[in-house]
Every structure is written in C-alpha cells, then in structure tokens.
N, C-alpha and C positions, 0 to 999 in steps of 0.2 A: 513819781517816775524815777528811775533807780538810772546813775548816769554807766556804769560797768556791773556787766551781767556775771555772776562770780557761778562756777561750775556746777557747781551743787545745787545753784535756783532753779527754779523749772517756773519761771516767767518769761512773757513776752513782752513788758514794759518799760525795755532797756535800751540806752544809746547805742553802744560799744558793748563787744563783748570781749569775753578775757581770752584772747586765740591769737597764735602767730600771725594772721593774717591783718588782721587789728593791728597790730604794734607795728610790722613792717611798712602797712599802708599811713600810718597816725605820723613815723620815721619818715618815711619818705617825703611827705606832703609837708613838714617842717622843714625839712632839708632843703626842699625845693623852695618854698617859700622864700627862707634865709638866702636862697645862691639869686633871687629874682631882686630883693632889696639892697642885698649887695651890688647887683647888676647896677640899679636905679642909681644909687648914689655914686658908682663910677662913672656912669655918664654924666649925673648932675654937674659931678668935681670936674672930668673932662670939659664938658660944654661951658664949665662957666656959671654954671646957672645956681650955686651957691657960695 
C-alpha cells in the first residue's frame, strides 16, 4: 500500500492523495492539534498541576 497517491498513478491503494485539499486538511489538523497542546500545558502551568 503506497502512503501518497502521485498524479500520474491510476491506483486505488493509497492513504493521501497529492491535492490541495489534502495539504490544507493534513495543515489544519496539525495546526489544530498544536493550539490544543498548547492550550493543555497553559492550564497545567496555570492550575499548578506541573
């Protein structure tokens, strides 16, 4: 199974494909991720709890 589907393949056995939609979704969801752990450790430092 091939992890990024390149333009030119004509398979169906691929995670990710190579398209805007992909990157901006792959983008966001890092982004997001990072502003939620960020979140986590300002309330830990806030509350005390490390």
């Amino acid at each position: 199974m091939k992890f990024v589907k390149e333009d030119e393949e004509d398979r169906r056995d691929y995670i990710f494909q190579k398209d805007t939609k992909t990157k901006f979704g792959a983008k966001f969801i890092i982004i997001t991720l990072a502003i939620l752990v960020a979140a986590v450790v300002a309330s830990g430092i806030h509350f005390e709890w490390f």
